[in-house]
C-alpha positions, -999 to +999 in steps of 0.1 A: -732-463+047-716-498+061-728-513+088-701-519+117-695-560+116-693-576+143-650-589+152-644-622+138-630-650+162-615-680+157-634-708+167-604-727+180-578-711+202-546-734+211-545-734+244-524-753+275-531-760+309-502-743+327-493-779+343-494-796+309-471-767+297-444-770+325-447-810+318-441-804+284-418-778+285-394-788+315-399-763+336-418-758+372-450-745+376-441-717+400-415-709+372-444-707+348-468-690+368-438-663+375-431-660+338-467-652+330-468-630+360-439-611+345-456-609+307-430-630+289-458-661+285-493-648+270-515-665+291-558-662+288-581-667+320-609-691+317-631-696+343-612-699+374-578-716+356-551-694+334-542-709+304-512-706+282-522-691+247-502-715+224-511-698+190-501-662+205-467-677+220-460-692+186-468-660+167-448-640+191-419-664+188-419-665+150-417-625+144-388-623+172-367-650+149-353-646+117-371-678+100-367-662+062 
């Protein structure tokens, strides 16, 4: 019988300050904070700041588009 393994995690997630994100992406913070608020940015808590999850955005975005 197999043992149960432990879940494997990356050791390096991308992820974004919400700031450097609005800065980045042009938009206000309060717009950012609403759209994680709202589930349309995947966003991680850390300690006492949210952060954007860069590599979950970016998977999400590439299965919604047709990039074949």
């Amino acid at each position: 019988m197999e043992e149960p393994q432990a879940p494997q995690v990356p050791a390096h997630v991308p992820l974004m300050t919400i700031e450097r994100f609005a800065e980045l992406s042009g938009l206000e913070q309060g717009v950012v904070y609403g759209q994680i608020r709202n589930g349309h940015l995947p966003a991680l808590k850390v300690g006492k700041y949210r952060m954007v999850n860069i590599a979950l955005l970016q998977a999400q975005c590439l299965t919604q588009e047709d990039w074949s």
